[in-house]
C-alpha positions as CSV (number, residue, x, y, z in Angstrom):
1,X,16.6,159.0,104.3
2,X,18.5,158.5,100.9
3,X,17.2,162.2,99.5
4,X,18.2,163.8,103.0
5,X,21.3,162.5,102.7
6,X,21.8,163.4,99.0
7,X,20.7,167.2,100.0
8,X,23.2,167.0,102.6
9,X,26.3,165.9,100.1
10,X,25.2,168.5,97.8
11,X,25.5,171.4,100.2
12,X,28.7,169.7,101.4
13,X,30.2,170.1,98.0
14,X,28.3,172.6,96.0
15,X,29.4,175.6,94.2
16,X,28.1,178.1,97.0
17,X,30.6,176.5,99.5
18,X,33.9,177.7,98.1
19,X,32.3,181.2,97.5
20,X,31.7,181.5,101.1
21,X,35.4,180.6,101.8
22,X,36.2,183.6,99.3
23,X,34.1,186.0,100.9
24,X,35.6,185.1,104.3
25,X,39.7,184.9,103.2
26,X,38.9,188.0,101.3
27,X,37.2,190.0,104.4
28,X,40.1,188.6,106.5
29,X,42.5,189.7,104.2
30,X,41.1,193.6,104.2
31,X,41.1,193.4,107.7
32,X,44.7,192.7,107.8
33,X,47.3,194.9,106.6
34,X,50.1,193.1,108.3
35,X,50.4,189.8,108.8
36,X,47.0,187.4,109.2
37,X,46.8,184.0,108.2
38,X,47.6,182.5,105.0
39,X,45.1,181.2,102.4
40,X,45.8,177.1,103.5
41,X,45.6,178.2,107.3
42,X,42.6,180.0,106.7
43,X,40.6,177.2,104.6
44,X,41.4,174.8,107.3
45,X,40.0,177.2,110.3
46,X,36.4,177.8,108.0
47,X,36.3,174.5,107.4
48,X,36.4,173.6,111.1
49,X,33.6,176.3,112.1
50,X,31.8,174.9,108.5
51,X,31.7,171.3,109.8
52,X,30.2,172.6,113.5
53,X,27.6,174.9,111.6
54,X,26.2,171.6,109.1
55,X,25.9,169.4,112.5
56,X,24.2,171.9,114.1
57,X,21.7,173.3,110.9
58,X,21.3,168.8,110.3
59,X,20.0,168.9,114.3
């Protein structure tokens, strides 16, 4: 249980995770030429549909 759990902090706070936030503010960003959310409103929405996406990979 101890390595599963290990493998599960790591993806929780690994490298890849704030790349993935990039490539989603930046695709927003292009998307919007007026207006759109800003970089701390953003973060805090992916991180909400992050959370829901590691429960449901974990079961």
């Amino acid at each position: 249980m101890k390595k599963i759990s290990k493998f599960v902090h790591f993806l929780a706070v690994g490298p890849a995770r704030d790349n993935q936030f990039e490539s989603y503010y930046g695709a927003l960003a292009r998307s919007r030429y007026n207006g759109g959310p800003s970089a701390s409103e953003a973060r805090r929405d992916f991180e909400v549909v992050r959370r829901t996406a590691d429960r449901a990979i974990i079961f």
